[in-house]
N, C-alpha and C positions, 0 to 999 in steps of 0.2 A: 504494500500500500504506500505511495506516493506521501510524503510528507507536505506539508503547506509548501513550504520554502522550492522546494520540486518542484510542485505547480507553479510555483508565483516563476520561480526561474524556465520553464516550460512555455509559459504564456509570454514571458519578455522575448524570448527566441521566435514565437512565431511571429510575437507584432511587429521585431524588429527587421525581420524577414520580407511580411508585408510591406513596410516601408517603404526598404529598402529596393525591392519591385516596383514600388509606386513610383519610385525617384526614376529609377530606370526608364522609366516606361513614359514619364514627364517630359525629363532631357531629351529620349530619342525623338520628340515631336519637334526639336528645334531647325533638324533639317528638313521637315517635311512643311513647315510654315515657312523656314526660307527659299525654299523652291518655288511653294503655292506664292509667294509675292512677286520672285522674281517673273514666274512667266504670267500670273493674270495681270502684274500691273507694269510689267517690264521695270519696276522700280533699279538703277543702280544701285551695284553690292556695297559700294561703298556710303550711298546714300542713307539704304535699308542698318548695313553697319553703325552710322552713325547715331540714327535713333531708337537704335533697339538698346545701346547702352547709355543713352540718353533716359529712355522710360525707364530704365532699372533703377535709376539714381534717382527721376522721380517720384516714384514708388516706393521706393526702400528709404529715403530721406524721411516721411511722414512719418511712417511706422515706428522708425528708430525714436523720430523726436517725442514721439506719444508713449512709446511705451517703454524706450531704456536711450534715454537724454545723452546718460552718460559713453557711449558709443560714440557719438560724435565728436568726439575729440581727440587732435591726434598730435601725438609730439611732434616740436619743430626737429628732433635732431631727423624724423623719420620721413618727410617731405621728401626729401628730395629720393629717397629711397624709391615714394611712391609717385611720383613722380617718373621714373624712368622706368617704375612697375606697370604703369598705366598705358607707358608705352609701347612695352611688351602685347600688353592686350592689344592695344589697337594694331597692331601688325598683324598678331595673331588672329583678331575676330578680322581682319580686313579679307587676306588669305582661306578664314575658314568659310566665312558668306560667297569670296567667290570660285569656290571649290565648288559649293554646291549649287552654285550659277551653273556653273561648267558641265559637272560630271553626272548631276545629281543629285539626291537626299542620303541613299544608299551607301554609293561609293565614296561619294566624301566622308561620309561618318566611319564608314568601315577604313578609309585611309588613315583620319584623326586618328585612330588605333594604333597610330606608327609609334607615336607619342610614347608609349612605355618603351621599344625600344630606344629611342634618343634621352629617353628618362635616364635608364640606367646607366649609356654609356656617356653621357652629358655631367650627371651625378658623379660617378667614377672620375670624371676627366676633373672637373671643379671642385668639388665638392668630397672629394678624397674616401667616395665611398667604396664597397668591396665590390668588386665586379668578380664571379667564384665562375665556374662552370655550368653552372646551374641556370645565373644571366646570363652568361655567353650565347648558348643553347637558344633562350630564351628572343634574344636580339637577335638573333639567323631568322628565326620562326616568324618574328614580325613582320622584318624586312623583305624576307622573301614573299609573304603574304603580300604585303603592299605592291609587290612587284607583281602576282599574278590579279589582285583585282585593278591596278591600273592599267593592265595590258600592258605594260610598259615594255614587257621581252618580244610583244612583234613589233619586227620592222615599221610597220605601217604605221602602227598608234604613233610616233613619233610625230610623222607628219600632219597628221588627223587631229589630235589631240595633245601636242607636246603642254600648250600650258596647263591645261589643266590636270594632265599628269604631274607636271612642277607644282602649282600651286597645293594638288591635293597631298603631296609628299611634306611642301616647304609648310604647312597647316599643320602636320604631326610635329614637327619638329617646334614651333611654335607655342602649341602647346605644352611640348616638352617644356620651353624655359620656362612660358608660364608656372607650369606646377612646381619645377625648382623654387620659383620666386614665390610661390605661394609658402612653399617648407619655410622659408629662410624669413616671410612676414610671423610662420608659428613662432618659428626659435625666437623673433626677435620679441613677443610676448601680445601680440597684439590680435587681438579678438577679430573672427573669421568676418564678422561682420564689417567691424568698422573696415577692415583689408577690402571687401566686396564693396564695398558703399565708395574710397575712393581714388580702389583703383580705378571701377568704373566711370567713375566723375575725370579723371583723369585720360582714361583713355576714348572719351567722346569729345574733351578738349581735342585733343590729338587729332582723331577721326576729323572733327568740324574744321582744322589746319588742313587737312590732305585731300579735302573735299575742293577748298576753298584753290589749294594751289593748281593757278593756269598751267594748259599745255599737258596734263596728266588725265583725260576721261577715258583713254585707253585703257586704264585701271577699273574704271567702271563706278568713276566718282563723281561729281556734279560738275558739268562744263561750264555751268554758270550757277550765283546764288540763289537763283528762282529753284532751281535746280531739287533744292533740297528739300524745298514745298512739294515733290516730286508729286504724293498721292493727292496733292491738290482736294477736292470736295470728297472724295470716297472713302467716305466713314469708316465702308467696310474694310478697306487698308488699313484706316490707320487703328482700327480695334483688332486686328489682327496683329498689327505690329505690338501696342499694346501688350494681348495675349501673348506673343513670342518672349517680350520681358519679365513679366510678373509670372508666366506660366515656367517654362524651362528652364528660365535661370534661378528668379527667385526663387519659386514652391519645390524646383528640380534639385538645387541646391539644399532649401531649405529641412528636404525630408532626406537627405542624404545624411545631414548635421544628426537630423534629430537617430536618423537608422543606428547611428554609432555610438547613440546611448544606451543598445539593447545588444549589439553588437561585436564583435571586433574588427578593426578595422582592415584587418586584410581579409573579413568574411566581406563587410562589405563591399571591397573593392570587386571581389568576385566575382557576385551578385550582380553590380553595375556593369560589368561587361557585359551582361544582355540590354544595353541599350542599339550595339547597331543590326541586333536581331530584330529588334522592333521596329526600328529604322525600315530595313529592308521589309520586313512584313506589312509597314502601314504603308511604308513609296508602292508595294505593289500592290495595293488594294484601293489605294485612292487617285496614286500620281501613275499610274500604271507603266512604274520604273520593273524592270527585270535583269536582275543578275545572272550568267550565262556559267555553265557546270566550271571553269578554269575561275570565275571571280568567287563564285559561292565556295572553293574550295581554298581558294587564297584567301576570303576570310576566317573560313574556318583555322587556317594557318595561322590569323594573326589572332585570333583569339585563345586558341591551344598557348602561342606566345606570353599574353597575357594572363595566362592562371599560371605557367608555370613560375613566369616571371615573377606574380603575387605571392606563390608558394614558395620559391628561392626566400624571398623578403621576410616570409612570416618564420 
């Protein structure tokens, strides 16, 4: 017969479990809203880019200020830190929006995936961590993966598609520094929130610069400032975009924070790798994207990648 404490520890494993699903399952709708905007409203990536971490900031500002004040405050020595963090994002959200301009909802997200491998070997290079056999292994599995879902080993995609094979690679790697620079905001003591609130605010700054600079729309940014009004009167865009912010980042994030208070964190890391499952499952049911037997198996590669690579870590 099960003791209380059993149970009570029994029910925190499934809700954390739940969560943990739900967060997944939140996040992988981020490339499938940024597809649905790119091609109903032709909005620029860079455009779409800049106000989707715009709404975050104003979203997560009120909340913060209403219910824990004290978040918003941030040391001068850590400015410039954040600062240069913000910039990070905005490279990185510029490249991952137009990945999935390019490629897709699917394959960009299954590329993003590259990201643990440049993790470990980025980490190991910087950050003086262990790189055993275990990530070795782990980084081939990735990398190789990401090479058979961008097709990148036939001659032709080269020609066909070179940038957004580049973009969807140079996206993981992006991410990669992000997440480093996310460790390096933990160690430095500062609460997950205030880091999301402004890096964010930071890297729309950023975005709203690379928008603004002439001679670059080839990037898929605003050739003029009207530019940026892009959705103009269609409501339905801009509650869309909206929902892109407060839904996948915020609540995406938000139940990810909360999954690791039932959790361990390399259970939940595990767990979220079924994001670009869902990815692929709702691009083909809505956006009627389809991955062909060489891509579904190159993901399946880089996600084998990423458990073993969680497992080396835990």
């Amino acid at each position: 017969m099960q003791s209380f404490g059993d149970r009570q520890t029994h029910s925190n494993t499934k809700r954390g479990y739940a969560i943990a699903l739900a967060s997944a399952a939140i996040l992988s709708t981020t490339g499938i809203l940024i597809r649905y905007l790119t091609q109903t409203y032709q909005i620029p990536p860079m455009v779409l880019a800049f106000w989707r971490d715009t709404f975050v900031v104003l979203t997560l500002l009120p909340i913060l200020a209403v219910s824990k004040p004290g978040l918003l405050s941030l040391s001068r020595h850590h400015i410039v830190y954040f600062i240069g963090y913000g910039l990070v994002l905005a490279i990185f959200n510029s490249l991952w929006t137009l990945s999935v301009a390019l490629n897709g909802a699917a394959v960009a997200t299954v590329l993003a995936y590259c990201s643990a491998a440049f993790t470990a070997l980025l980490g190991w290079w910087l950050l003086d961590e262990h790189l055993g056999w275990g990530k070795i292994v782990a980084v081939i599995f990735s990398l190789g993966g990401c090479l058979l879902v961008s097709e990148a080993l036939k001659p032709g995609a080269w020609n066909l598609n070179m940038v957004g094979i580049l973009t969807g690679i140079l996206s993981g790697l992006g991410f990669a520094v992000y997440t480093l620079m996310g460790r390096s905001a933990s160690q430095r003591g500062v609460n997950s929130w205030t880091t999301l609130l402004y890096t964010f605010s930071f890297a729309a700054t950023f975005l709203l610069i690379f928008n603004l600079l002439p001679g670059s729309d080839v990037l898929g940014n605003a050739s003029r400032p009207a530019d940026l009004f892009w959705l103009g009167e269609a409501l339905g865009g801009w509650l869309i975009l909206f929902i892109l912010a407060a839904g996948p980042t915020l609540a995406g994030f938000g139940l990810y924070n909360i999954s690791l208070g039932y959790l361990p964190s390399s259970v939940v890391n595990l767990i979220v790798t079924m994001e670009p499952v869902f990815t692929a499952l709702i691009a083909y049911l809505l956006l009627n994207e389809r991955l062909n037997g060489t891509q579904v198996f190159g993901g399946m590669t880089i996600l084998t990648g990423v458990v073993l690579l969680r497992i080396t870590e835990r």
